[in-house]
N, CA, C and O of each residue as an XYZ file, in Angstrom:
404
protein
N      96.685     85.108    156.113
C      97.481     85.261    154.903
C      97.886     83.878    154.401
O      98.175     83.027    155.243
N      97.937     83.553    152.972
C      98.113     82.364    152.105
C      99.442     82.030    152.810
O     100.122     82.815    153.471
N      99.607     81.186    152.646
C     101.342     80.296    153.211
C     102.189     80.463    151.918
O     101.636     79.965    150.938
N     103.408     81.047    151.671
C     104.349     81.299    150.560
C     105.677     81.351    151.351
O     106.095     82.480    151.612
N     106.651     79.915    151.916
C     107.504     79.748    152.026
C     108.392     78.233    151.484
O     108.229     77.014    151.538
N     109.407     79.234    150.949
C     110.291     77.928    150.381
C     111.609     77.723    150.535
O     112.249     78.768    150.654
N     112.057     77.003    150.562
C     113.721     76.259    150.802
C     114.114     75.315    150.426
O     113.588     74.207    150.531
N     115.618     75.730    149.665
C     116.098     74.066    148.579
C     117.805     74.432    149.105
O     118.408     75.445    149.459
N     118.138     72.970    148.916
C     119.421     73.508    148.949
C     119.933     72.802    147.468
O     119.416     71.907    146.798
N     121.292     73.680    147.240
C     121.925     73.860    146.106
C     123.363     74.510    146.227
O     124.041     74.959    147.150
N     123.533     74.322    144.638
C     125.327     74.591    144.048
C     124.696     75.873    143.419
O     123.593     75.787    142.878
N     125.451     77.208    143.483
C     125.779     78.417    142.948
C     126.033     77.930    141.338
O     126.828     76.994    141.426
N     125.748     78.127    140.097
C     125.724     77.800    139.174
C     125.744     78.816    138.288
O     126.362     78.664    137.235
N     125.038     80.081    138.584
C     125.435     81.558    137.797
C     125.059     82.181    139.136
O     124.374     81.751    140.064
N     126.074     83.952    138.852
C     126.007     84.933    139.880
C     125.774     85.979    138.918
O     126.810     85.990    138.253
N     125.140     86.706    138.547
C     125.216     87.947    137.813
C     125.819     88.910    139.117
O     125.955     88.642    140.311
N     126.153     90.325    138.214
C     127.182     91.566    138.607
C     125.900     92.380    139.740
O     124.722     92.451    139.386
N     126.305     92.837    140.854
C     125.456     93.528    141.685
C     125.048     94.481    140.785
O     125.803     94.906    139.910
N     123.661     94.934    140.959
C     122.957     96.046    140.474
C     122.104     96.948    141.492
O     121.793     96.393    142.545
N     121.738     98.126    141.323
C     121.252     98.864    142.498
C     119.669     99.592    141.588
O     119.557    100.044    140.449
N     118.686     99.432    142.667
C     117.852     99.907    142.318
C     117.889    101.451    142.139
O     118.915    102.054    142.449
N     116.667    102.199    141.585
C     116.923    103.798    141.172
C     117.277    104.229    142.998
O     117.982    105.188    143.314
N     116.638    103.321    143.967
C     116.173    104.347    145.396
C     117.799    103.848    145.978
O     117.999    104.280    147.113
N     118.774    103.166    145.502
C     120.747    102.546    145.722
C     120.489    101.034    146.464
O     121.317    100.268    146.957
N     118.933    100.903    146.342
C     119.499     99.117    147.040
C     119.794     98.289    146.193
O     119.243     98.077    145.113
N     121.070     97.572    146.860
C     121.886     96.216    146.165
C     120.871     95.719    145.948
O     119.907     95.955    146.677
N     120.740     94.502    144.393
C     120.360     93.468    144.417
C     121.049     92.578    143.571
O     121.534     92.917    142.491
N     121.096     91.473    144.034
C     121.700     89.896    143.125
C     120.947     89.384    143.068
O     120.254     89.020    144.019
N     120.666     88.993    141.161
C     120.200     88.202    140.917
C     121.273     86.277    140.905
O     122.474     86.482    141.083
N     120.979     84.972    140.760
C     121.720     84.266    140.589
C     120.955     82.638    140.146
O     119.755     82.699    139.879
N     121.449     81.613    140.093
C     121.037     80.850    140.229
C     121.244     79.702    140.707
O     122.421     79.378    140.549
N     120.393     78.637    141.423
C     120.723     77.031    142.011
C     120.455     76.153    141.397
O     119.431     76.087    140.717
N     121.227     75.359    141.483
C     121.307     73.703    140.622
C     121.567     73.430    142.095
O     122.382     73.781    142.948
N     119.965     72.246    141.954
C     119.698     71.239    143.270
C     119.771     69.996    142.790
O     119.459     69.918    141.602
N     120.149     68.770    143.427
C     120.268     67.563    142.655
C     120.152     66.794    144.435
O     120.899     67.146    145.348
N     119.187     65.855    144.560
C     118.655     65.157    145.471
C     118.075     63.824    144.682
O     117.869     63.744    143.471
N     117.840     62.672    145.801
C     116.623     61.547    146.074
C     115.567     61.981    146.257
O     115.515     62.800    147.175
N     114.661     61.770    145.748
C     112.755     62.403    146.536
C     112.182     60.645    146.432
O     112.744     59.846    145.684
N     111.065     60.284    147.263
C     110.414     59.464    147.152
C     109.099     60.467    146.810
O     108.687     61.509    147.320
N     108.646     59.609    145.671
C     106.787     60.315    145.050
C     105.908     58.771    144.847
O     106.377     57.825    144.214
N     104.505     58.761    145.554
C     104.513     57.605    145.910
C     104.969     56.484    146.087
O     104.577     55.538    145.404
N     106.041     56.332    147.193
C     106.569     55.150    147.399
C     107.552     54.742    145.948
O     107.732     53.552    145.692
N     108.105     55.744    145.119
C     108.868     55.741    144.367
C     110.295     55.856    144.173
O     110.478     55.553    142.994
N     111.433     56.145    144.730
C     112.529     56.982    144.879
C     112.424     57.328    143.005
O     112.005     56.776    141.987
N     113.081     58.552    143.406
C     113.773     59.307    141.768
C     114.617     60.420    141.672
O     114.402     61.574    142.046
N     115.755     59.865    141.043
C     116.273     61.125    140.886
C     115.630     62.860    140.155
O     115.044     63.122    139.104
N     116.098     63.728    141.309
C     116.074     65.302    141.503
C     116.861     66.026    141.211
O     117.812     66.260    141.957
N     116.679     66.704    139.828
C     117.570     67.595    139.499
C     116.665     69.200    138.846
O     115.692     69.169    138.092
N     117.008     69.858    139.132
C     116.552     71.025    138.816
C     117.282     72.417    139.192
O     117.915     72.636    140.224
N     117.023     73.417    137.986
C     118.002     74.842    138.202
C     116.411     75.691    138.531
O     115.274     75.483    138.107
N     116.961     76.670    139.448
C     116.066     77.897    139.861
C     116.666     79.111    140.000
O     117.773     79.250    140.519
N     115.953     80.060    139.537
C     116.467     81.197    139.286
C     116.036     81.585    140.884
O     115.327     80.958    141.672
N     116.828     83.007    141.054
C     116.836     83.605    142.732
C     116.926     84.983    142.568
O     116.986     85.635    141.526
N     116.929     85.382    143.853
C     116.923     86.977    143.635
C     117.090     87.620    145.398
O     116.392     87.428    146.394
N     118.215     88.347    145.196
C     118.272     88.845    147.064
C     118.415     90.016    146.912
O     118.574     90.585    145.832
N     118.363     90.643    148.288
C     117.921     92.157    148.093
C     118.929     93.031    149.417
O     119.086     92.544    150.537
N     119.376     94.044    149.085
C     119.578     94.567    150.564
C     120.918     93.657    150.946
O     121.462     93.114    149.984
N     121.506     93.438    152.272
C     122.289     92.772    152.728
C     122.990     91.462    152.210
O     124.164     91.203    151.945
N     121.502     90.532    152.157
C     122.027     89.012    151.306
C     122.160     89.633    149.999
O     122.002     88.680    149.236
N     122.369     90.733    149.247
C     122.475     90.741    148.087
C     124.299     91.158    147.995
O     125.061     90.880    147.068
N     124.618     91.886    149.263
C     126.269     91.619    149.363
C     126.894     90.667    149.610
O     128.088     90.550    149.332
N     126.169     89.772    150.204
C     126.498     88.178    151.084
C     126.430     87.015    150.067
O     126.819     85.858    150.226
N     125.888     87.542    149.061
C     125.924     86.445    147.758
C     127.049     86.730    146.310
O     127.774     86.179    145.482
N     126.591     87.834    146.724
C     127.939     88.140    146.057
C     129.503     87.729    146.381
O     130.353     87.584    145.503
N     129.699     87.592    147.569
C     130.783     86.953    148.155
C     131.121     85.570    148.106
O     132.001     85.060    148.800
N     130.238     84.822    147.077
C     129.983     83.242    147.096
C     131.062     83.449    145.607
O     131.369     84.500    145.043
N     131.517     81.813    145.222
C     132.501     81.545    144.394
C     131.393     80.540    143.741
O     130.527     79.927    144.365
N     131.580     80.523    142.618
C     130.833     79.548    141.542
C     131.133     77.767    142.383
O     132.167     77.303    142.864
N     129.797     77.188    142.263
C     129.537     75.629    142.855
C     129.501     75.635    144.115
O     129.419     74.510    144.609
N     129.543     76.795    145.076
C     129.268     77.121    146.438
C     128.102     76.035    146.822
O     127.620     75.333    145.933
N     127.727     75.941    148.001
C     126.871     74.585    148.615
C     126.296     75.817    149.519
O     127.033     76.501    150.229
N     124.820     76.025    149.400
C     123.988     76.409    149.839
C     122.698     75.939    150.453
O     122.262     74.819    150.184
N     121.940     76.935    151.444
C     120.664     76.881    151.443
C     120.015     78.037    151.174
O     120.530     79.090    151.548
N     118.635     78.044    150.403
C     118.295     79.804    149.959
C     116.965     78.754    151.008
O     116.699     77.564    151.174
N     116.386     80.280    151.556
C     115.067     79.852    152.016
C     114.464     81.655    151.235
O     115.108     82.676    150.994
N     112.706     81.247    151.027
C     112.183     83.017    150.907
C     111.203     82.694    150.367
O     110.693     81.606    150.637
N     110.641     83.560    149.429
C     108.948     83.104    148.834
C     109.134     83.236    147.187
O     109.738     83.843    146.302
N     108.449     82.515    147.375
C     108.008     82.556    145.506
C     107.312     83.881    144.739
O     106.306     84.362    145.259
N     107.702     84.313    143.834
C     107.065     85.027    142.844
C     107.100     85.309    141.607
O     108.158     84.890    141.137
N     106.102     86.102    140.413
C     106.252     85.990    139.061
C     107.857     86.559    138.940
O     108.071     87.094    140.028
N     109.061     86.676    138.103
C     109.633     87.347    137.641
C     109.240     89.173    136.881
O     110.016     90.112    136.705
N     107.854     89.070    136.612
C     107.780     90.271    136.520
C     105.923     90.501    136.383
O     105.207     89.532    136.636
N     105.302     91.825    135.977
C     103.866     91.648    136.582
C     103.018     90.826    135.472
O     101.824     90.556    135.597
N     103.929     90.428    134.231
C     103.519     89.983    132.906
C     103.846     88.496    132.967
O     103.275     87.500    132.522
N     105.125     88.717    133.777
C     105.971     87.095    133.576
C     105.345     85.949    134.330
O     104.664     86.384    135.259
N     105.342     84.689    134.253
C     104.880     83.633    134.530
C     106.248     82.822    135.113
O     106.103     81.766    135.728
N     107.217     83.243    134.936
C     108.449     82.091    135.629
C     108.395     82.823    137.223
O     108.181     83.966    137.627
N     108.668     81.678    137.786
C     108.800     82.151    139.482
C     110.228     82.022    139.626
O     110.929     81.096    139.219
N     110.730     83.503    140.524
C     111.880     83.486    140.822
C     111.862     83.550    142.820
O     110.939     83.959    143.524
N     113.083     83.046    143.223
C     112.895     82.830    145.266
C     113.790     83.949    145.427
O     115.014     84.064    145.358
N     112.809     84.765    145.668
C     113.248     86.056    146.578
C     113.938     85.455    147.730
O     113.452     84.456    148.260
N     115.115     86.017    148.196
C     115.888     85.191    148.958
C     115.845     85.673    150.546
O     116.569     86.645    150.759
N     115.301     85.289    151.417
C     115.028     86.220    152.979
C     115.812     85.388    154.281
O     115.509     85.412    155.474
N     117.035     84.578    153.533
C     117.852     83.887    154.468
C     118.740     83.218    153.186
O     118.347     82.831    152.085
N     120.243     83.243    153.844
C     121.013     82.219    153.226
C     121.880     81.155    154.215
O     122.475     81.734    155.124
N     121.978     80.243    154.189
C     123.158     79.447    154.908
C     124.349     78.901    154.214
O     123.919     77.880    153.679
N     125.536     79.006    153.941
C     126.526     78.390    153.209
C     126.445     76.990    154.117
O     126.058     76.889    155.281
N     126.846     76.125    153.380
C     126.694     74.627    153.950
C     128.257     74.188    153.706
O     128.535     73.916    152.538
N     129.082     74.111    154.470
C     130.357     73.743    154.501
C     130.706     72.415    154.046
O     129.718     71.736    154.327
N     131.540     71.696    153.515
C     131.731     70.703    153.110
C     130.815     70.000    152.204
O     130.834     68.788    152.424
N     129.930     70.389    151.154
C     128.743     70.161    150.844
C     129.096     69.872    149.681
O     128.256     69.536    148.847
């Protein structure tokens, strides 16, 4: 199977309202603002970028419990937003709050 794993860490920046699928599972949608150093050939540059997210089930109560600018890690896989859509949203299959962050 293709390799589809990812992890950024980030600030909570929007939380939308829990929603439940037709079958009652929670889901939160939300989003991260990441801001890092990267070196790209032997370059340093500033890293800033927002990503949309999406958790399901359990982490979808566990994110909900986060306060706006929260310090995170999302880890999970990439996919379209929908079977038409072209934006990738990170299905979320782990969270870590990062304390003091």
């Amino acid at each position: 199977m293709p390799h589809n794993q990812f992890a950024i860490d980030g600030r909570l920046v929007e939380l939308k309202s829990l929603r439940h699928t037709p079958a009652g599972v929670p889901v939160s949608e939300f989003r991260l603002e990441h801001e890092s150093r990267q070196t790209e050939a032997g370059v340093d540059r500033e890293v800033r970028c927002e990503l949309a997210a999406v958790a399901i089930g359990d982490l979808a109560r566990l994110i909900q419990g986060a306060k706006l600018g929260d310090a995170m890690r999302a880890a999970g896989f990439l996919a379209n937003r929908g079977k038409s859509a072209r934006q990738l949203v990170l299905h979320v299959t782990n969270i870590e709050f990062l304390e003091g962050k």
